[in-house]
C-alpha angles and dihedrals in degrees: 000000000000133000089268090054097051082050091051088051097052091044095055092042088055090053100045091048095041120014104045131077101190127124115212114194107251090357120104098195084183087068095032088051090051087050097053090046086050094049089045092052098048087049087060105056092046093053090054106042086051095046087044085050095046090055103047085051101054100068128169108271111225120258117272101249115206107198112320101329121061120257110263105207091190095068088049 
């Protein structure tokens, strides 16, 4: 699940707790629609530790030095 997907998740939780009247048989949507928002902000903060980790640790690797000038792949 992407980061879409965690919006999408809040938005349809908000919904279901807020913005809805209706009255299921056996189904609280107050509470569905809590969970959802939960569940969409977990996801979250998941999504974006994992992005911020994946960029600090893909750092620019210093340039390959032959002698005392750097390699130029364009001239191989």
């Amino acid at each position: 699940m992407g980061l879409g997907g965690c919006i999408i998740l809040i938005a349809v939780g908000a919904i279901l707790t807020f913005a809805t009247d209706w009255e299921l048989e056996g189904v609280n949507l107050t509470l569905v629609g809590a969970i959802l928002m939960l569940v969409g902000v977990i996801g979250t903060v998941a999504f974006t530790s994992i992005a911020r980790r994946r960029r600090l640790l893909m750092t620019q690797a210093p340039p390959v030095v032959e002698g005392d000038r750097p390699r130029d792949d364009r001239l191989l």
